[in-house]
N, C-alpha and C positions, 0 to 999 in steps of 0.2 A: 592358324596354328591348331594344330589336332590335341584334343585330351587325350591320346592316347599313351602315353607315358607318364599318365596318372593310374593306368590300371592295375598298377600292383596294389594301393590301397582298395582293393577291393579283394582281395586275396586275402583269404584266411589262413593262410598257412605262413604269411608275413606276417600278421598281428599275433599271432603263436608262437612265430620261432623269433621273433624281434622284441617288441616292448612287455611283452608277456613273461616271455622267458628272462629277461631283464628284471622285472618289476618279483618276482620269483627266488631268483640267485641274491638279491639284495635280503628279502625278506630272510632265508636261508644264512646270509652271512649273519643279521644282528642278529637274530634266534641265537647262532654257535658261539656267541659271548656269553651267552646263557645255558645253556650244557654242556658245555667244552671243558673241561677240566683247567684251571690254573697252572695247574705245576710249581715247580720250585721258584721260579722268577716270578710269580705272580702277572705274566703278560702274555703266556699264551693262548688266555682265554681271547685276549685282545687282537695279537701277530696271525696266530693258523688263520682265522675269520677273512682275515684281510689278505693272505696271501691264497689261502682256494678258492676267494671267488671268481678269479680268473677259471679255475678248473670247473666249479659247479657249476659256473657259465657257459663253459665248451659243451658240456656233457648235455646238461638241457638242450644248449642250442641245438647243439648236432641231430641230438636224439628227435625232438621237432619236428625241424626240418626234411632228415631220413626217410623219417618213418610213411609207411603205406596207412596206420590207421590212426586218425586223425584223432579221432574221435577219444582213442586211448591216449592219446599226447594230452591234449586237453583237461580229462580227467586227471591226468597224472599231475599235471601244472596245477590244479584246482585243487589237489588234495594236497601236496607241500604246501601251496602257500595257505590252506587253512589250519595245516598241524601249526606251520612256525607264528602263524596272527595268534594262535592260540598259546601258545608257549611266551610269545613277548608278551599278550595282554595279561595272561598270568603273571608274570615279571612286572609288571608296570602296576598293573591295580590289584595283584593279588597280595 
């Protein structure tokens, strides 16, 4: 039996447009419980979070994926999920 259909975990551009980009859109959803406006029902700081992360998900993904420079995906993913670790840790222990 050949490892070779093990070689996409060695692929960078799987662990960027997959568990990265994942680990990313979730940070981005709780963050948006957190500057998302309420409204009048007091739930849609709760409801919009949970219904775009299907969308912020595509969009990373895509973007990812797509793209020719890797290197600007990566930063790009690096830099959301440190605004939003910074905005829940505010929330949490500020």
């Amino acid at each position: 039996m050949n490892a070779s259909y093990m070689q996409f975990l060695k692929n960078r551009r799987f662990w960027l447009s997959g568990p990265a980009t994942l680990l990313v859109s979730l940070f981005i959803m709780f963050a948006m419980a957190v500057w998302f406006p309420p409204g009048v029902g007091k739930v849609n700081n709760i409801m919009m979070p949970l219904v775009m992360l299907p969308l912020i998900w595509a969009l990373l993904f895509f973007y990812t994926y797509l793209t020719a420079d890797m290197r600007k995906a990566q930063w790009l993913l690096v830099i959301l999920f440190t605004i939003n670790s910074i905005i829940l840790a505010y929330q949490f222990w500020g």
